[in-house]
C-alpha positions in Angstrom: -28.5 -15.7 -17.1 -25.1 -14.9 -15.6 -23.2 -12.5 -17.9 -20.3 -14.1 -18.8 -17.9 -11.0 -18.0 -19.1 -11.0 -14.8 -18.4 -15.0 -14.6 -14.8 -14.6 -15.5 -14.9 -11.6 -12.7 -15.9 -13.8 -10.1 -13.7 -16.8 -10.9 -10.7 -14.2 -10.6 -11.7 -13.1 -7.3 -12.8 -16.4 -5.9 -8.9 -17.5 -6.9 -7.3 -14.5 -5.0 -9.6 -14.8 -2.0 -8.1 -18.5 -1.7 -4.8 -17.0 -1.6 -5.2 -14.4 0.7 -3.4 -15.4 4.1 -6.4 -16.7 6.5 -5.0 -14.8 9.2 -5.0 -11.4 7.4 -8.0 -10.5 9.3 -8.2 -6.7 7.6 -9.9 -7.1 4.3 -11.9 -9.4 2.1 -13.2 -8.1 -1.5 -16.4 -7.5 -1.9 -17.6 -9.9 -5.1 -19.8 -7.7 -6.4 -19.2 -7.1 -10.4 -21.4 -4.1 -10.9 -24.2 -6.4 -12.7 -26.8 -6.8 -10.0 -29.7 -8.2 -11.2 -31.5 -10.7 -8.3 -32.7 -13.6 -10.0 -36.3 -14.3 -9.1 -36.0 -18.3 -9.2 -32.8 -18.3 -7.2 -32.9 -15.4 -5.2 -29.1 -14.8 -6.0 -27.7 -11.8 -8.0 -26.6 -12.5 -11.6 -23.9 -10.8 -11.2 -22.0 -12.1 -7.8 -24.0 -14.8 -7.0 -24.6 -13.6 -3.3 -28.3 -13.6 -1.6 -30.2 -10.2 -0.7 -29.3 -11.0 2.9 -25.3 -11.2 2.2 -25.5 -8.4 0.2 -27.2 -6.3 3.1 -24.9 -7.9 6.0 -21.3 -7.6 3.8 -20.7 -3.9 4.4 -20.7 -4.5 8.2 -19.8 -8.0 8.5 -16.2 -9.6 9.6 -13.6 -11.1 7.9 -15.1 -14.9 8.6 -18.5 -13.6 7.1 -17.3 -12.7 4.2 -14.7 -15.7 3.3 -17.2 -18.0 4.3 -20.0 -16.1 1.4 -16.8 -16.2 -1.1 -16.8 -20.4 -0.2 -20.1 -20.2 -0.9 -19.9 -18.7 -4.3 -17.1 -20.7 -5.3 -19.7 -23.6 -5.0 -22.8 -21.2 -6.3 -20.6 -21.0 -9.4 -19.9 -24.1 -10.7 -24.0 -24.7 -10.4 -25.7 -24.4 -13.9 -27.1 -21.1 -14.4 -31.3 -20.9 -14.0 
C-alpha cells in the first residue's frame, strides 16, 4: 500500500517536473519520498513508484532518463495500488 503522504509527494513533483523547461538540461528531482519499501508483486517502491533498476541507474543517469521515469510515474500513479 502506497502511503498516502508520499502519494500527495509524488503528485507535487510529477506537476513541477511538467513545468520544468525541457531544454533545462541541468537537473531533474529525484522522486524519491523517503518511504522505500519495494513491493514484491509489482517490483516498484511504495514510496516513488520507480523499479530497482531506475533507482540504481538515477544517480548517474541524464536528464532524458530521468524525465522519461517521472512520465512513467505519472502513469504508475494513477494505476490502483496492489
Amino acid at each position: 500500500m502506497r502511503p498516502p503522504k508520499a502519494m500527495e509527494l509524488l503528485a507535487a513533483s510529477a506537476m513541477q517536473i511538467r513545468d520544468v523547461d525541457q531544454n533545462d538540461q541541468q537537473f531533474v528531482p529525484s522522486p524519491c519520498v523517503s518511504a522505500c519499501h519495494i513491493d514484491r508483486a509489482s517490483g516498484l517502491c511504495c514510496g516513488c513508484l520507480r523499479t530497482l533498476d531506475e533507482i540504481v541507474r538515477w544517480g548517474n543517469a541524464d536528464a532524458e532518463f530521468k524525465r522519461t521515469v517521472w512520465s512513467k510515474l505519472v502513469s504508475r500513479a494513477q494505476l490502483p495500488p496492489s
